[in-house]
C-alpha positions as a Markdown table, in Angstrom:
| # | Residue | x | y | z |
|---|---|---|---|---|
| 1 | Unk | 0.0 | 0.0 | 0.0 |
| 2 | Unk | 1.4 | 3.2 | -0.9 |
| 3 | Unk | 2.2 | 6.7 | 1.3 |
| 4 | Unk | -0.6 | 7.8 | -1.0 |
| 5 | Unk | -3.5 | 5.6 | 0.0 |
| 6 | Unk | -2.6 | 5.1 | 3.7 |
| 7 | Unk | -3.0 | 9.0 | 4.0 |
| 8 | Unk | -6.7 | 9.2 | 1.9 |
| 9 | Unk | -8.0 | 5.9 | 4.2 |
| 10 | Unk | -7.1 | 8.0 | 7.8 |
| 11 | Unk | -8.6 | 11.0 | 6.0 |
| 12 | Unk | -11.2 | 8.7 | 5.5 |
| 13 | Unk | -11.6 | 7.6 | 8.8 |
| 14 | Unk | -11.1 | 11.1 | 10.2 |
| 15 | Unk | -14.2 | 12.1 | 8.3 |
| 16 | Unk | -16.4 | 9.3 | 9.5 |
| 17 | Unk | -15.9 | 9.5 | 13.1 |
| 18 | Unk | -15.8 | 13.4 | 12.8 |
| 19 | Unk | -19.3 | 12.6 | 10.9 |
| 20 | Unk | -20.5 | 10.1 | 14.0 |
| 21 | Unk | -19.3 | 12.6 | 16.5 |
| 22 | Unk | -21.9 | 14.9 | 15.1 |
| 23 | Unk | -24.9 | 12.9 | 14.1 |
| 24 | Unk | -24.0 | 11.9 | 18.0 |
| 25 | Unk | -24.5 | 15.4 | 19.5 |
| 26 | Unk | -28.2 | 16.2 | 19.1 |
| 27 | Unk | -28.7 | 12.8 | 21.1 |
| 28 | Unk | -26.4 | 13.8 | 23.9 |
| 29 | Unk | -26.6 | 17.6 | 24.1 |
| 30 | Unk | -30.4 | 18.3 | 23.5 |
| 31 | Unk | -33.2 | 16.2 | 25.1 |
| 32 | Unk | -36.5 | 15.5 | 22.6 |
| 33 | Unk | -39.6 | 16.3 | 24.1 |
| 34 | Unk | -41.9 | 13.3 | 25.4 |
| 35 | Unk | -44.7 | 13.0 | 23.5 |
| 36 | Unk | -48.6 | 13.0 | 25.0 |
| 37 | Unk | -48.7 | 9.0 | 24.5 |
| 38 | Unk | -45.5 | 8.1 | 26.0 |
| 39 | Unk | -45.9 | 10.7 | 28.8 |
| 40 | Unk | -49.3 | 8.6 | 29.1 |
| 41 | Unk | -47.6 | 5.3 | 29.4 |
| 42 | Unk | -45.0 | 6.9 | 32.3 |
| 43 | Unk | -48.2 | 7.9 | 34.7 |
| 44 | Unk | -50.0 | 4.7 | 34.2 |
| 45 | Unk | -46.5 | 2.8 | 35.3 |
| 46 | Unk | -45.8 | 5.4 | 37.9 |
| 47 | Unk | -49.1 | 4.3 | 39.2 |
| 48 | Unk | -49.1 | 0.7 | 39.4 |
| 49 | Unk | -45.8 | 0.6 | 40.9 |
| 50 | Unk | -47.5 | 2.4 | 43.9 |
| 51 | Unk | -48.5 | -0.3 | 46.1 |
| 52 | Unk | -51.2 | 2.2 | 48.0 |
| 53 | Unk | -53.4 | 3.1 | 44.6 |
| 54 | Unk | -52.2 | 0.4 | 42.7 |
| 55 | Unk | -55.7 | -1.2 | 42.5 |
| 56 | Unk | -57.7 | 2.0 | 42.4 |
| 57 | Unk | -59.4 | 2.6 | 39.1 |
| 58 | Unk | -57.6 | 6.2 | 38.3 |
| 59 | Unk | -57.6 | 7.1 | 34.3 |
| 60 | Unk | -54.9 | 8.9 | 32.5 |
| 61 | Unk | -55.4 | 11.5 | 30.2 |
| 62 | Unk | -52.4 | 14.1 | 28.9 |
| 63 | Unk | -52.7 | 16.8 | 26.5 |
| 64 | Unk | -49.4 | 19.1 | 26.2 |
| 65 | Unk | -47.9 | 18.0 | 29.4 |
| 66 | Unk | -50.7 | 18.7 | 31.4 |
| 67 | Unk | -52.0 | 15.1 | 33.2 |
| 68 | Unk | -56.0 | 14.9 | 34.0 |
| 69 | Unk | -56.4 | 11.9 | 36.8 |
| 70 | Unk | -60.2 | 11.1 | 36.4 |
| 71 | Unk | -62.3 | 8.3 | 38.3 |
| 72 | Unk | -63.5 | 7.0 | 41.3 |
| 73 | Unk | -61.3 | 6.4 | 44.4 |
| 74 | Unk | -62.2 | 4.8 | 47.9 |
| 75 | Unk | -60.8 | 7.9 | 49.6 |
| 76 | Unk | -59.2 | 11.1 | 49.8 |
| 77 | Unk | -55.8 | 9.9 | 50.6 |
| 78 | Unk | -56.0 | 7.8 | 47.7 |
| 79 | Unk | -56.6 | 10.8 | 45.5 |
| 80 | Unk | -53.8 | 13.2 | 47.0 |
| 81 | Unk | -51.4 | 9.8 | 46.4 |
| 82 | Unk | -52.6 | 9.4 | 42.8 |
| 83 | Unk | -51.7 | 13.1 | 42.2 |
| 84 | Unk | -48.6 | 13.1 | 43.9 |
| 85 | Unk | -47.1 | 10.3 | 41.8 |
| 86 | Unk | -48.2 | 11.9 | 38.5 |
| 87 | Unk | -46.2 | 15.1 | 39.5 |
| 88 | Unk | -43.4 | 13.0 | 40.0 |
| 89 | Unk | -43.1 | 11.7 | 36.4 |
| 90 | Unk | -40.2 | 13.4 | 34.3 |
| 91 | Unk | -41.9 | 15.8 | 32.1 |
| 92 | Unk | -45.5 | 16.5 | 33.8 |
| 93 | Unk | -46.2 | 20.1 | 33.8 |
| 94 | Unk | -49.0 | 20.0 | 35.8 |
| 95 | Unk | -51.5 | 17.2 | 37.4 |
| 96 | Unk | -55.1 | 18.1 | 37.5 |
| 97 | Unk | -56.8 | 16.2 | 39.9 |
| 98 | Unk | -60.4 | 14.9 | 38.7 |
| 99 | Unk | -61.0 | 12.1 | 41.0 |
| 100 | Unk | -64.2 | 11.4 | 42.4 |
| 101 | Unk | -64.1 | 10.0 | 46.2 |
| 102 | Unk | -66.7 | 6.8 | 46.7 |
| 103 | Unk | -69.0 | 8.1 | 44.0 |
| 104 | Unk | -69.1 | 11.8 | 45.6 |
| 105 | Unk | -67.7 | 14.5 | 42.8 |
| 106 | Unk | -65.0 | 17.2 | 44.3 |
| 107 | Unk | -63.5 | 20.2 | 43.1 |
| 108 | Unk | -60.8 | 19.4 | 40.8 |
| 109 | Unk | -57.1 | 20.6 | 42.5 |
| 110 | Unk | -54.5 | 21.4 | 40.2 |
| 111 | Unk | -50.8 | 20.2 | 41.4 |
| 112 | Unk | -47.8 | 21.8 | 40.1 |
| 113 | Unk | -44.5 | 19.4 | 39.9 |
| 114 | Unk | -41.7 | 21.2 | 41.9 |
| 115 | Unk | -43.0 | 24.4 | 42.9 |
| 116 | Unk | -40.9 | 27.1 | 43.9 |
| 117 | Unk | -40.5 | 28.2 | 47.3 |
| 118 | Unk | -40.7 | 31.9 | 47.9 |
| 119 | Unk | -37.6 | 33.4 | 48.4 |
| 120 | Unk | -37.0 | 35.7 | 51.1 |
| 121 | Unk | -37.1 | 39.9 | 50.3 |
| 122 | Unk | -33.7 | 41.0 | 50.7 |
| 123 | Unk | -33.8 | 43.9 | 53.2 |
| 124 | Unk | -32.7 | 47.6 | 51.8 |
| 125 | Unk | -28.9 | 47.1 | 53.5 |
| 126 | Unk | -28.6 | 43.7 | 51.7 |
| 127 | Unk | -29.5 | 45.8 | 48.4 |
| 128 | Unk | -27.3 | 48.7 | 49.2 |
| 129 | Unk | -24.4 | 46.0 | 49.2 |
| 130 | Unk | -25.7 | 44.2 | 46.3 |
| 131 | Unk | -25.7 | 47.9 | 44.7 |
| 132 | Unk | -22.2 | 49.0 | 45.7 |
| 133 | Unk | -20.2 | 45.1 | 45.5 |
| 134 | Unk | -19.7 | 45.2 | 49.1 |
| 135 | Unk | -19.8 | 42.3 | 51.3 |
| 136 | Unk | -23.8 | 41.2 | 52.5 |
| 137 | Unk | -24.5 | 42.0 | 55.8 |
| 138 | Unk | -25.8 | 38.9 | 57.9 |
| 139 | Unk | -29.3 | 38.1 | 57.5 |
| 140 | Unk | -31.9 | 39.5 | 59.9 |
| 141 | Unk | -33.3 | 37.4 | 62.7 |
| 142 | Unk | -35.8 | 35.7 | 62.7 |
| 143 | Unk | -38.7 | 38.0 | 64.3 |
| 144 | Unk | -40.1 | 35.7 | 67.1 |
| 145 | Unk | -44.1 | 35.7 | 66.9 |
| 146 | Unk | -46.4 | 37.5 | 69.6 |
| 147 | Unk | -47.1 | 36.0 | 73.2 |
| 148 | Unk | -50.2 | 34.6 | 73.0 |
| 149 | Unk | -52.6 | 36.2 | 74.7 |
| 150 | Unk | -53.2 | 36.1 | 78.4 |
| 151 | Unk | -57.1 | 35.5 | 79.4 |
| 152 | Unk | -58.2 | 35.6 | 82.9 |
| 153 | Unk | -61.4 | 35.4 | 84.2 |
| 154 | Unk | -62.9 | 38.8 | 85.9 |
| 155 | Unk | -65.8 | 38.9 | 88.1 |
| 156 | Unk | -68.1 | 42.0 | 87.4 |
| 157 | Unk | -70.1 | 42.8 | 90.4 |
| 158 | Unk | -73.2 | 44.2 | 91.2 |
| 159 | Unk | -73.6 | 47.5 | 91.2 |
| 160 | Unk | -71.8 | 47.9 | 87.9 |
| 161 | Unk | -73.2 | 50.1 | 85.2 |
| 162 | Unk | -73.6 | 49.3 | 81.7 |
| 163 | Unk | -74.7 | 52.4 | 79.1 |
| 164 | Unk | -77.2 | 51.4 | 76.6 |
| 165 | Unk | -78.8 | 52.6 | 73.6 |
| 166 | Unk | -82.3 | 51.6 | 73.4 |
| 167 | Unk | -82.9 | 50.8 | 69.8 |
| 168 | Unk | -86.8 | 51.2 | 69.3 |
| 169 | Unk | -88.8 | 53.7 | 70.8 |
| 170 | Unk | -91.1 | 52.2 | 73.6 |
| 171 | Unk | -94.3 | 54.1 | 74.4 |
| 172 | Unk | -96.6 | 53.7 | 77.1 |
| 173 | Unk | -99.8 | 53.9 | 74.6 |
| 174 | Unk | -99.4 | 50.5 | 73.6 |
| 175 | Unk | -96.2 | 49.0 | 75.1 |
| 176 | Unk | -97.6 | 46.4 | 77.2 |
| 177 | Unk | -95.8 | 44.6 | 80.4 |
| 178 | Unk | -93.5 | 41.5 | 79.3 |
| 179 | Unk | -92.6 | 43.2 | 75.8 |
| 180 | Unk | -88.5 | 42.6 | 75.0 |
| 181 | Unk | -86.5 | 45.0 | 73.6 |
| 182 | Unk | -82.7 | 45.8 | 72.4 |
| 183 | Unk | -79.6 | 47.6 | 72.9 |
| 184 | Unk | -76.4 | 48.4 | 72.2 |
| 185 | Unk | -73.6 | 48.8 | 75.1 |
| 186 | Unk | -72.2 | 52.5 | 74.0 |
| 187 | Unk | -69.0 | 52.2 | 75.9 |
| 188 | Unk | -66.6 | 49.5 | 76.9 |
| 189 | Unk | -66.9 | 48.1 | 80.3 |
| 190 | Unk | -63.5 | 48.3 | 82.6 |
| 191 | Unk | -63.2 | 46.1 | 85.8 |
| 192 | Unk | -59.9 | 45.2 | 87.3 |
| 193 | Unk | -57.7 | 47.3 | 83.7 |
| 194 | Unk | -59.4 | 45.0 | 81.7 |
| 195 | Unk | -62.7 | 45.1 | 79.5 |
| 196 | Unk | -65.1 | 43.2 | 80.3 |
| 197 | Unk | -68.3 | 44.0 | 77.8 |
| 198 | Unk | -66.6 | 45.9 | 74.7 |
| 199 | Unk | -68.6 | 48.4 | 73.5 |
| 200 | Unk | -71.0 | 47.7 | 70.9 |
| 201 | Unk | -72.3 | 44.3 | 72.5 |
| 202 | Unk | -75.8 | 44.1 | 71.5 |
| 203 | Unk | -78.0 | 43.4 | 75.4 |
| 204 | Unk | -81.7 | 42.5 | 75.3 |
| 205 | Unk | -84.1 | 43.5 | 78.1 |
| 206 | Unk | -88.2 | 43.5 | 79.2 |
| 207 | Unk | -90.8 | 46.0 | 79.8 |
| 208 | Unk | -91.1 | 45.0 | 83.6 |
| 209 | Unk | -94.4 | 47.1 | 83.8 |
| 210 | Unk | -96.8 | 49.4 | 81.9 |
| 211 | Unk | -99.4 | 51.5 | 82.8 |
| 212 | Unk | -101.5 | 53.1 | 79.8 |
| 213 | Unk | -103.0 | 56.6 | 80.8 |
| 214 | Unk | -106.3 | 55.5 | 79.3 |
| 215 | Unk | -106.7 | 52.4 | 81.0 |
| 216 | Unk | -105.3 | 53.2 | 84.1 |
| 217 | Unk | -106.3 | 55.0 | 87.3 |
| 218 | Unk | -103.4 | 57.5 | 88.1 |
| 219 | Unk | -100.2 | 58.5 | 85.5 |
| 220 | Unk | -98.9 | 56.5 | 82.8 |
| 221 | Unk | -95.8 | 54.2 | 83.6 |
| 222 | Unk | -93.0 | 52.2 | 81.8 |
| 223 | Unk | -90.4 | 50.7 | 83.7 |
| 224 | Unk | -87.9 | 48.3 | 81.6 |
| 225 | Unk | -84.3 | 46.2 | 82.7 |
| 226 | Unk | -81.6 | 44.6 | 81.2 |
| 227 | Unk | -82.1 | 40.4 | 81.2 |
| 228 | Unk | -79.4 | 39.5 | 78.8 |
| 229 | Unk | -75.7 | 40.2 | 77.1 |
| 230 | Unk | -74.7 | 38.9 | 74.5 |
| 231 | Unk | -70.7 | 39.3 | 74.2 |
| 232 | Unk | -68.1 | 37.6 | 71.9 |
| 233 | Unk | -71.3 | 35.3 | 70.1 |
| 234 | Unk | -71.9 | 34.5 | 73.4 |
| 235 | Unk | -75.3 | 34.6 | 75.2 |
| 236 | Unk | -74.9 | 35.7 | 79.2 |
| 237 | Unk | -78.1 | 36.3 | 81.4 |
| 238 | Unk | -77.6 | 39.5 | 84.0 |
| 239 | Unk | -79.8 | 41.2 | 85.8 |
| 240 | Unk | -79.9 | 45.2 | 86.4 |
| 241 | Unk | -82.0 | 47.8 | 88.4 |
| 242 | Unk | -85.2 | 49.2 | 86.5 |
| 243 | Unk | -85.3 | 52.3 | 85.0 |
| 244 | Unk | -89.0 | 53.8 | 85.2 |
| 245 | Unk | -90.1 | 56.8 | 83.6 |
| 246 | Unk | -94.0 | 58.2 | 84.9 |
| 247 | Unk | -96.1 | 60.4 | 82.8 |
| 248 | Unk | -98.3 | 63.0 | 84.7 |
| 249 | Unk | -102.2 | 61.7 | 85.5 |
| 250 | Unk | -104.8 | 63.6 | 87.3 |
| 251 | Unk | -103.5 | 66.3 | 89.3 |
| 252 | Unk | -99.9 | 65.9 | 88.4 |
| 253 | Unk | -98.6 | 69.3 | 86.4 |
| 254 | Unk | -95.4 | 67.4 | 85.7 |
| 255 | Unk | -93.2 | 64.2 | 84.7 |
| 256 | Unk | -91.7 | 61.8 | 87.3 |
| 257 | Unk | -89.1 | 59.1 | 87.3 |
| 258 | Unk | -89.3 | 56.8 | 90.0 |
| 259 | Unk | -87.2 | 53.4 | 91.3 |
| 260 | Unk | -83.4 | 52.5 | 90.3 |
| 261 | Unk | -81.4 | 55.6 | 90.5 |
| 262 | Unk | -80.3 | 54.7 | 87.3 |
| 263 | Unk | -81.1 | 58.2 | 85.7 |
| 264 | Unk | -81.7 | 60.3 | 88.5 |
| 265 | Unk | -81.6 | 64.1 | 87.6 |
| 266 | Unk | -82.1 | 63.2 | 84.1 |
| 267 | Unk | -85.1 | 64.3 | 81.5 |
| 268 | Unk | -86.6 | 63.0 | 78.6 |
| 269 | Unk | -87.5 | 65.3 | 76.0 |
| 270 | Unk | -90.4 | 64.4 | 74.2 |
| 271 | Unk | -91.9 | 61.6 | 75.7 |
| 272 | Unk | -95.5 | 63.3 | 76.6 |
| 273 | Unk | -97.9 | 62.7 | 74.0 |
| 274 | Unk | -101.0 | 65.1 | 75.1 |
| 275 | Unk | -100.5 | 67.4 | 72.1 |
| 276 | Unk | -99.2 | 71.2 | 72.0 |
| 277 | Unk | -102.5 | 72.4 | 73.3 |
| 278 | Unk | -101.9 | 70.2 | 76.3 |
| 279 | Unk | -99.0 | 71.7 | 76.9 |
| 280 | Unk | -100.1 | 74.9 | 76.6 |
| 281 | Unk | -103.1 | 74.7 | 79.4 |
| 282 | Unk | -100.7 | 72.4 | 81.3 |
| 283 | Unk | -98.3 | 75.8 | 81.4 |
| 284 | Unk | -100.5 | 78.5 | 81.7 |
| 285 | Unk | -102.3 | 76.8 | 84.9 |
| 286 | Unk | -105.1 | 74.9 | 83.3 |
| 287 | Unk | -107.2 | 77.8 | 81.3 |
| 288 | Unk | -110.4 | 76.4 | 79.6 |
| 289 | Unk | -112.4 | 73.4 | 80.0 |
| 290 | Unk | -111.2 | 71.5 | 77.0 |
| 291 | Unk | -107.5 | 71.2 | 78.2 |
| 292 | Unk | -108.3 | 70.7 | 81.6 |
| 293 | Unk | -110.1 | 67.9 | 80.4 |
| 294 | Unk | -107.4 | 66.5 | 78.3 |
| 295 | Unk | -104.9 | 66.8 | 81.2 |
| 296 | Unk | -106.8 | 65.3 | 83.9 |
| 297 | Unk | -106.9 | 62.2 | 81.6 |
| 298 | Unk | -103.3 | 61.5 | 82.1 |
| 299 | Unk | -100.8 | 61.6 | 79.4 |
| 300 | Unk | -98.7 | 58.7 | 77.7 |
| 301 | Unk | -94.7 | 58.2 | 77.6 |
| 302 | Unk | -92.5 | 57.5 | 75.4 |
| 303 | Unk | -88.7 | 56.0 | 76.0 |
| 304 | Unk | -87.1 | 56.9 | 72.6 |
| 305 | Unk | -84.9 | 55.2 | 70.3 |
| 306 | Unk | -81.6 | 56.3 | 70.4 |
| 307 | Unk | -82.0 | 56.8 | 74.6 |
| 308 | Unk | -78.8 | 56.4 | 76.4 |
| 309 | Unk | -79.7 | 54.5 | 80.0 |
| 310 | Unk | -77.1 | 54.0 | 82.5 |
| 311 | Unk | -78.5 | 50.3 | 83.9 |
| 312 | Unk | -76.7 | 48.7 | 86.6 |
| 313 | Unk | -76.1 | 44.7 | 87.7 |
| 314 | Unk | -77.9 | 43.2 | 90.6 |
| 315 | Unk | -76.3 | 40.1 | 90.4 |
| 316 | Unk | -72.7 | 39.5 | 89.8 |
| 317 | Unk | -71.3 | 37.3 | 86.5 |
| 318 | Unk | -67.8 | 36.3 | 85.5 |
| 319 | Unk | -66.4 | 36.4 | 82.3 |
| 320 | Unk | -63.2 | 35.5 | 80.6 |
| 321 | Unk | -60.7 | 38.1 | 78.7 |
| 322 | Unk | -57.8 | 39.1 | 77.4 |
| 323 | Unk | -58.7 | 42.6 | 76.2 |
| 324 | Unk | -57.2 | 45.8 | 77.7 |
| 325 | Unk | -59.0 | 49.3 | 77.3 |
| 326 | Unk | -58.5 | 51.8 | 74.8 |
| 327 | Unk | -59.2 | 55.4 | 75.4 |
| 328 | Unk | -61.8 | 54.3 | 78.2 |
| 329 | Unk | -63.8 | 57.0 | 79.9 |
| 330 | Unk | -66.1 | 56.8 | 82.3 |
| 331 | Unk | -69.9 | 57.1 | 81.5 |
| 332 | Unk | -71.9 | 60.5 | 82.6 |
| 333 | Unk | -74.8 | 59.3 | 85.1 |
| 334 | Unk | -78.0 | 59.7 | 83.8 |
| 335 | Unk | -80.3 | 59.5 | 80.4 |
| 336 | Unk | -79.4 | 61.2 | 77.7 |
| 337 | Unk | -81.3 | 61.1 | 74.3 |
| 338 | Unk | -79.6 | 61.8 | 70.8 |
């Protein structure tokens, strides 16, 4: 063999492994995508080599990467473990979970293989650094979490008052005894630096007694208490004072309040209902016959909506808190109306 056609033969064979080394690179360097049918085939082995959900009936269904798991399982676990394995298969996008659990139909879930974890915000010295190619700082502490509250239980005794806000108008005309009615607490209650009924607990109370002017020898009369809080969702019986307001009846020129001490010194406004000519002869001393006929039949009253009573406990209850006052101020005696 000549110098000639030993040197064309390793040209040759230079060119052919040079031409293998090539038609080898796309294999080596550059991964083909998985078709829907063989990603198929990969879930339904990944499930039956699960021992747990090997025997449930789970169907298999890819389009684009994305796996829909359909059927009926025995269980919930089952389900979550039938998801989890399809996420695990090499080239799942994403595993929507369609299972039905013993014949009951659930929301689908949609699992993401390898989802990120949030990474941490860098504070503004770590991006100071970062900005002028100095070394980071250490990282911050960890910021420990809040104490957990501290609850105690608090006696509130008798005696204590609680402002209310009547929320309907009671009136004497046709209020009868044994009618309920509601309220609002308009100020937090403080016992011991803590609060004990927050403000804006709704109570609930009865009309203890009513007297209609019409029906009625003497004044008109309505005298209503507190029966029941209801704080936190929680329902609490109580018992307060009565507050009484009495209109004027025959030979009375003017208003009275009577039992509790809940409002002494206090005045409604409003509350009679004889009219302005009433009020008029009631004034002037009783001039002409008509209006000293309309006063000697009594006249009605009213408790208003929006009335602010100061009731206070008879009995003492106990309740259980953690809450601590906020710009608390004590509660002017007395009824006021808004």
């Amino acid at each position: 063999m000549t110098t000639q056609t030993t040197g064309i033969l390793r040209n040759a064979s230079a060119s052919a492994a040079l031409f293998c080394a090539f038609a080898l690179l796309p294999l080596s360097g550059c991964k083909k995508p998985v078709d829907d049918a063989t990603l198929t085939k990969n879930v339904q082995t990944a499930l039956a080599a699960d021992d747990a959900i090997k025997q449930q009936p789970v169907q298999v269904a890819v389009q684009s990467g994305v796996v829909t798991l359909s059927g009926n399982v025995t269980d919930d676990t089952a389900s979550a473990v039938a998801a989890q394995d399809a996420a695990k298969v090499s080239d799942v996008k994403e595993v929507v979970n369609n299972l039905a659990i013993a014949g009951v139909q659930v929301a689908p879930t949609v699992v993401t293989p390898a989802a990120p974890t949030t990474p941490r915000q860098t504070t503004p010295a770590e991006r100071t650094a970062i900005a002028q190619n100095q070394p980071l700082p250490p990282p911050p502490p960890n910021t420990p979490p809040p104490p957990a509250p501290t609850y105690r239980d608090i006696a509130i005794p008798a005696g204590t008052a609680i402002p209310t806000r009547i929320t309907q108008t009671l009136d004497s005309a046709v209020t009868q005894t044994g009618t309920p009615f509601n309220g609002v607490v308009t100020r937090e209650v403080v016992v011991d630096g803590a609060v004990v009924i927050p403000a804006g607990s709704a109570v609930s109370g009865t009309v203890v007694e009513a007297k209609d002017a019409t029906h009625f020898k003497g004044s008109s009369l309505l005298s209503i208490q507190l029966t029941a809080l209801r704080r936190h969702g929680k329902l609490i019986s109580i018992s307060t004072d009565a507050y009484s307001v009495e209109g004027k009846g025959r030979g009375k020129n003017t208003a009275l309040k009577v039992g509790g001490g809940a409002a002494i010194g206090a005045v409604l406004g409003g509350i009679f209902g004889g009219g302005k000519g009433a009020a008029i002869g009631a004034a002037a001393g009783g001039g002409g016959g008509a209006v000293v006929q309309g006063v000697t039949k009594g006249q009605q009253v009213q408790i208003p909506s929006e009335s602010v009573i100061r009731f206070r406990l008879t009995n003492s209850i106990t309740v259980r808190t953690s809450e601590t006052p906020s710009n608390y101020e004590p509660a002017q005696p007395g009824l006021q109306t808004r």
